[in-house]
N, C-alpha and C positions, 0 to 999 in steps of 0.2 A: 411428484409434488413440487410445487415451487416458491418460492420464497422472495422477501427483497430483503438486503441486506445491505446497510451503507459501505462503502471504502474501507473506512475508517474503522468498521468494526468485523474488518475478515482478519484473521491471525495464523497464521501459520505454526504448523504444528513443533518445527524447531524452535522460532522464537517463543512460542507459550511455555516451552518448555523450559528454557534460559531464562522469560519473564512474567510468570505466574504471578508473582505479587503487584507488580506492574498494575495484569492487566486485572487482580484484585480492587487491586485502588482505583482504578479508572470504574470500574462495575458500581464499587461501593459512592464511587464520588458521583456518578448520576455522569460520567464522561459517556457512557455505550449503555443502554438498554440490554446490550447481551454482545458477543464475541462469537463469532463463528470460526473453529478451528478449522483448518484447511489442512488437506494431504493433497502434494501433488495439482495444486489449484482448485481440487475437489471440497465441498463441505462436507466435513467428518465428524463431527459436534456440535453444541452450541455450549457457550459458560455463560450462566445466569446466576443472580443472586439467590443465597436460598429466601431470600422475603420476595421473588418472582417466580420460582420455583413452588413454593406455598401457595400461589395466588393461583396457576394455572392447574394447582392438581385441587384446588375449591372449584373451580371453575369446572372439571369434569364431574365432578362428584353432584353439582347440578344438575351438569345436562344428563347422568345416568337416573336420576330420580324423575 
């Protein structure tokens, strides 16, 4: 599967861990759409808001009806 993900919003698994709230407020301020955590340069998560989190599991509960 492949994905786009801007620069701006690949985070690395040291720093998110050192700055979680950070990259909170950046989420909640409309800064990133979402954070893709990285190990190793690899994508290993994504951090989304839960009010995008809510929207995408409506969205499946759609397409399974």
């Amino acid at each position: 599967m492949e994905f786009r993900v801007r620069l701006d919003e690949l985070l690395p698994a040291t720093e998110a861990a050192r700055e979680l709230p950070r990259a909170l407020d950046r989420l909640e301020g409309g800064q990133a759409e979402q954070l893709v955590i990285t190990r190793r340069n690899e994508p290993r998560a994504v951090l989304i808001t839960v009010d995008r989190y809510q929207e995408l599991l409506a969205g499946e509960e759609r397409s399974a009806a």
